[in-house]
Structures are given as structure tokens and as C-alpha cells.
N, C-alpha and C positions, 0 to 999 in steps of 0.2 A: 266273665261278665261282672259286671260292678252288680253291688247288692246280694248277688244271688251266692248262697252257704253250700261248700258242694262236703263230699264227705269221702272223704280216704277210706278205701277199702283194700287192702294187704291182700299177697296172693297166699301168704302165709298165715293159718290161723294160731296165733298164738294162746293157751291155755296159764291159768294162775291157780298155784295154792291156797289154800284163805289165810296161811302170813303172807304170800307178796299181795295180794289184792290190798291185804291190808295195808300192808306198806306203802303201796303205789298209791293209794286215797289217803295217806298219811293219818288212819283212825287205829283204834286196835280192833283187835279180832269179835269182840262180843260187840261191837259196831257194824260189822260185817253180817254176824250172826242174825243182828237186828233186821236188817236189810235184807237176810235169805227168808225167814219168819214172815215178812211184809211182801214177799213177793219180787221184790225189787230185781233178784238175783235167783239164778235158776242150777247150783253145781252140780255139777255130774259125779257120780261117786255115789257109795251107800255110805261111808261114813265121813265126819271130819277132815280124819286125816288123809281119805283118798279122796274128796273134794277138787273138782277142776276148775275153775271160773273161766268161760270165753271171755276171747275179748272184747264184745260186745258187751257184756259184763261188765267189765272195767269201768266203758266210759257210763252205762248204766250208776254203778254206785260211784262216780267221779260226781256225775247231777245231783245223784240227792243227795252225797253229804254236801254239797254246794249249795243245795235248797237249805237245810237243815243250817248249817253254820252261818252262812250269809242272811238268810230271810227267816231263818229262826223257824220251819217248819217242823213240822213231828213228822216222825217215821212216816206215820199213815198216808198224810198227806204228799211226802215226799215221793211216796210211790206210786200214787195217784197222781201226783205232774209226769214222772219220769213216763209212765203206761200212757199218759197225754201225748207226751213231746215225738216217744216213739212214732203211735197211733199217726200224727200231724206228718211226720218225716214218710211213711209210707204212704201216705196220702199227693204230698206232694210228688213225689217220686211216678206216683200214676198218674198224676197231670200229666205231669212232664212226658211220660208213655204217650197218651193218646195226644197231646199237641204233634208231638211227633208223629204220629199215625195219622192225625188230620189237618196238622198244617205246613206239610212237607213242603219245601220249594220247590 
């Protein structure tokens, strides 16, 4: 469909260290840190170095250092869009549910 943003979901879930997270958002690690600290990011692990990042994660801290470098956001606010954008994307997603539930052909 023209206009409409659909979203690739892998049947694999792939997990990241906090160097490749790092690296794949091209920041360093205490960038990273920032972004676990503000919520942005949720690792699984009790410390550092056993730290996992979902992939959902990824494109998570891909937004906000995108908000941040591009639109010059602070941390805070950047996790305050991302927790928006998400919030928005499960919403639409349940549109889309019940149109389908009520406006079947």
C-alpha cells in the first residue's frame, strides 16, 4: 500500500553486547550507558559484561541517538519520543486489529 510504514519482524531474535550495540548506532559505550540509565534500553544480564540488548533495542537506541544528533535532543527527551513513537506503533497496530475484525469484506 502506498503511504502506509509496515515493519519487519525476523523469525529470529537476535540479541547485542553493549560494544556491538554500540557499534551498530556508531556511539561509544558510555552513550549506550546513557540511554540504559534513561530507560531507552532494557539489557538482560546482571552486569556490563553479561548485558544482552534485543533487537528491538537496536532500532530503540538507533531513534534516539537520531533524535539527539539530528534535532539536538537531551537524553531525556529522546526517550520520552522513543516511549512516544513505540506507544503510537502499538496503537496503530490495533487499529489495524479491529478494522480487520469490523471491516472485513
Amino acid at each position: 500500500m502506498i503511504g502506509s510504514q509496515q515493519t519487519y519482524q525476523p523469525d529470529i531474535e537476535y540479541s547485542f553486547s553493549l560494544a556491538e550495540i554500540s557499534r551498530c548506532c556508531g556511539v561509544t559505550a558510555e552513550q549506550i550507558l546513557v540511554l540504559v540509565s534513561e530507560g531507552v534500553l532494557t539489557p538482560q544480564g546482571s552486569t556490563q559484561r553479561e548485558w544482552r540488548f534485543a533487537s528491538s533495542d537496536l532500532g530503540r537506541a538507533l531513534s534516539a541517538v537520531r533524535l539527539e544528533r539530528d534535532l539536538g535532543v537531551n537524553p531525556a527527551g529522546a526517550a520520552l519520543a522513543v516511549e512516544l513513537l513505540d506507544e503510537m506503533q502499538q496503537l496503530r497496530e490495533r487499529v489495524r486489529l479491529l478494522e480487520a475484525l469490523f471491516f472485513r469484506r
